[in-house]
N, C-alpha and C positions, 0 to 999 in steps of 0.2 A: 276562431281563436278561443283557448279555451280561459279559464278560471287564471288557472294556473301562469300562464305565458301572460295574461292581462298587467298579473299583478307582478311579475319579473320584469315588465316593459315599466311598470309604474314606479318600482326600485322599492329599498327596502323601509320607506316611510310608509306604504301603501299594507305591506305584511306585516309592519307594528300594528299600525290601527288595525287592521285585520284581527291580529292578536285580543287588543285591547277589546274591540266588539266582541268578542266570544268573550273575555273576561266575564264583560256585562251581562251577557247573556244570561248563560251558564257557565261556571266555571272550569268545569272539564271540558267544553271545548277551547276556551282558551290555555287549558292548558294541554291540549293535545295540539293545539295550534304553537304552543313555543317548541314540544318536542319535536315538530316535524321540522320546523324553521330549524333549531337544533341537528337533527338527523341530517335534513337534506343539505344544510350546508351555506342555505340561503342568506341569512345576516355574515357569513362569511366575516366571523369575530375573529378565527384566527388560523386563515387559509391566506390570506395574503395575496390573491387570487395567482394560486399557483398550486395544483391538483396533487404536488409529487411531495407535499407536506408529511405524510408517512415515512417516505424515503426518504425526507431528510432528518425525522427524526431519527429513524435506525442507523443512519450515519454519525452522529451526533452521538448517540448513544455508544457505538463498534467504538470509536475515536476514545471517547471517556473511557473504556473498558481496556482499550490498548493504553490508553497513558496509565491508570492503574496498575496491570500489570509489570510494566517497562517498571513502576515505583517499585513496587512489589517487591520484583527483579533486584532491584538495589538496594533495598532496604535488609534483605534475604543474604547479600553478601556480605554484608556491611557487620551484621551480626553473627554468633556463630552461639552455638549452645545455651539460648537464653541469655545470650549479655553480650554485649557489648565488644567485639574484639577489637583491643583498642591498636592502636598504629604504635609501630616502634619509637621510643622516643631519641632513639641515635645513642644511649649510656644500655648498655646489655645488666649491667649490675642491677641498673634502678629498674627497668622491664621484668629482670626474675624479680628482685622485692615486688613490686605492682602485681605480677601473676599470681606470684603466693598468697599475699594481704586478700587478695580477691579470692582465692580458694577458701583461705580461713571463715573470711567471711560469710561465702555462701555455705561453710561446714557448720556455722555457728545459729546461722539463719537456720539450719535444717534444723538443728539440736534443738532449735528455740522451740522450733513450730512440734517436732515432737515432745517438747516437754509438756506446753498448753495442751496436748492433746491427752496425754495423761494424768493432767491436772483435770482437763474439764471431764475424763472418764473416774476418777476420783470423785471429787466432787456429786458427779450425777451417784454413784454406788453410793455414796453417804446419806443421799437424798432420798433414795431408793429402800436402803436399809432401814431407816428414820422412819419413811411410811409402813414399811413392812412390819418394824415394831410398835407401831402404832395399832395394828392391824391385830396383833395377837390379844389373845385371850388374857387379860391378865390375873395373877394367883388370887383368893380369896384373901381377905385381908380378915383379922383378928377372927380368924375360923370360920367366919361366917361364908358361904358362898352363894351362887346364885340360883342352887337349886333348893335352898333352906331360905328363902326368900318370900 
């Protein structure tokens, strides 16, 4: 009987201390003694003692992935063009007001978001020009220049 089989008949108090004596020892072997207890399976931390713990995670996982989409699904119809298509309210007059108010709005939003954008292209030219004229050479002042210097 070998090493191995000794210390799986002795359970997993016997591969702790196993563990901890390499600690002592040397430290890389116990720490090649956690990775293998790790690898092989042997503290069985979260096998449950039942081997098919992969397969049940990839079912676990399919399941989440199909309930998101089924969401997806609905949330997808639920909305239409970026917004909200909201449900009839049973008055056809106050539905078209509510449709238009909502057009105007997102026309106003658009108008807004391009105004900022040629504010902020404004703004940066002024900043831009301001350095540039910074930048140039300036005239001699009372005749003198900087080559009579």
């Amino acid at each position: 009987m070998g090493l191995v089989a000794k210390l799986d008949d002795l359970g997993k108090p016997a591969w702790i201390a196993l563990m901890v004596l390499g600690f002592v020892a040397f430290w890389p072997i116990g720490l090649a003694m956690l990775f293998y207890l790790i690898w092989s399976g042997r503290m069985g931390c979260w096998t449950n003692g039942n081997s098919n713990r992969w397969q049940r995670r990839m079912e676990r996982m399919q399941e989440k992935m199909d309930h998101m989409q089924r969401k997806a699904a609905e949330w997808s119809e639920q909305w239409s063009g970026g917004r909200r298509a909201a449900p009839s309210s049973g008055n056809r007059a106050f539905d078209e007001y509510r449709d238009e108010t909502l057009r105007r709005l997102e026309e106003e939003q658009r108008e807004f978001h391009d105004f900022l954008d040629r504010l902020r292209h404004a703004k940066d030219k002024a900043e831009f020009d301001q350095f540039m004229a910074s930048r140039r050479p300036r005239p001699a002042e009372n005749g003198l220049s900087a080559q009579n210097l």
